[in-house]
C-alpha positions in Angstrom: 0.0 0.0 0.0 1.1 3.5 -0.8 0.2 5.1 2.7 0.3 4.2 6.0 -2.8 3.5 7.7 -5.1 6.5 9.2 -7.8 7.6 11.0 -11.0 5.7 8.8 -15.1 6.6 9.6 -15.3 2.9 8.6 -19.2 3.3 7.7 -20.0 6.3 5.5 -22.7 5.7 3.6 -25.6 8.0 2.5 -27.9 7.9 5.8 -24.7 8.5 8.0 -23.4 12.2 5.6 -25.7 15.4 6.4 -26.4 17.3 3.6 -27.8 20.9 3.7 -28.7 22.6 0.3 -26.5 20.1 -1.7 -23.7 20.9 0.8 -22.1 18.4 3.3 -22.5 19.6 6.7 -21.6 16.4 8.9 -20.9 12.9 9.5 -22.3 10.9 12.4 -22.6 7.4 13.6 -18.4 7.2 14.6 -18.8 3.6 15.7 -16.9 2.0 13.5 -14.2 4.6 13.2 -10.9 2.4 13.1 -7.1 3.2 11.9 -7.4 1.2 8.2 -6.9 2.2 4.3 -8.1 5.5 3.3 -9.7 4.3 0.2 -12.3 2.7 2.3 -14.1 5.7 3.0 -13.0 7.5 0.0 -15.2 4.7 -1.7 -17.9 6.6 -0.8 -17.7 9.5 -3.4 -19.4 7.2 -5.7 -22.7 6.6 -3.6 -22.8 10.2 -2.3 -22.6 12.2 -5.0 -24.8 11.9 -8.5 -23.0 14.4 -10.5 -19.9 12.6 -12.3 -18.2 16.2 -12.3 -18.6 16.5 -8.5 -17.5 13.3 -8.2 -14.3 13.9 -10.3 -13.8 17.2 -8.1 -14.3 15.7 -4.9 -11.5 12.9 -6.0 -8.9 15.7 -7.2 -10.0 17.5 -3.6 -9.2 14.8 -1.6 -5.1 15.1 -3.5 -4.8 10.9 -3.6 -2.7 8.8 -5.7 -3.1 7.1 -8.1 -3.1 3.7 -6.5 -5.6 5.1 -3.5 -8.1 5.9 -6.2 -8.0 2.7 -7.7 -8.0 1.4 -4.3 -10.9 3.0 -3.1 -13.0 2.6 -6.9 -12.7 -1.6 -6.0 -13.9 -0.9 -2.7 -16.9 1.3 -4.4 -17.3 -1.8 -6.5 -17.4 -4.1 -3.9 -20.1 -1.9 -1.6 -21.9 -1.6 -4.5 -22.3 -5.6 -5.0 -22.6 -6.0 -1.9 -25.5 -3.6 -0.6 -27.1 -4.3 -4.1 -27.1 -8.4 -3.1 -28.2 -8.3 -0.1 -30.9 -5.5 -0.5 -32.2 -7.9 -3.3 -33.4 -10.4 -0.7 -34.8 -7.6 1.8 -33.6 -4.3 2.1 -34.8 -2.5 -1.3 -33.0 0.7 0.1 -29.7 -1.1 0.2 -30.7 -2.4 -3.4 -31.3 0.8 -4.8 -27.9 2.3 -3.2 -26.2 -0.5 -4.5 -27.2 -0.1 -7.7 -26.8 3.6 -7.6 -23.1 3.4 -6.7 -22.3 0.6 -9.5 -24.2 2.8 -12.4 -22.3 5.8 -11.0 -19.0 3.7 -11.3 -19.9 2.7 -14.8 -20.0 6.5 -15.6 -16.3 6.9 -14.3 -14.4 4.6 -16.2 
């Protein structure tokens, strides 16, 4: 890995980001803050945010390399999987987020 592990949330997800007036104002739920890979939680840009050209501003905001970006675009892939398999069987919130994020990573490649 190309950084040393850091502070991570560990669980940011749409229902765990405030957003005022298309602006982020907060993060809660810190339960499963840990020290891990940045890219975890850097996975997120892909479920938070709709616009592809936010999204690419967001990851040039953030200043990673290379190799944290395509760290953190297999983690979007696999939280997209993920919440879209299981929300298939009961959650059709987690379903439509999963989705969400893996059409939104379609767009970025």
């Amino acid at each position: 890995m190309d950084v040393e592990a850091t502070w991570i949330h560990g669980d940011l997800h749409l229902r765990n980001v405030l957003v005022e007036k298309g602006v982020i104002t907060g993060v809660i739920d810190w339960g499963d803050i840990t020290r891990g890979d940045r890219a975890t939680d850097l996975a997120a840009i892909w479920m938070l945010f709709s616009d592809p050209q936010t999204r690419q501003q967001a990851t040039l905001e953030y200043n990673a390399s290379e190799a944290t970006l395509q760290r953190a675009r297999g983690w979007a892939i696999f939280f997209g999987v993920v919440l879209l398999d299981t929300g298939l069987i009961d959650n059709p919130k987690h379903a439509a987020i999963g989705e969400r994020t893996l059409r939104h990573m379609a767009e970025d490649i």
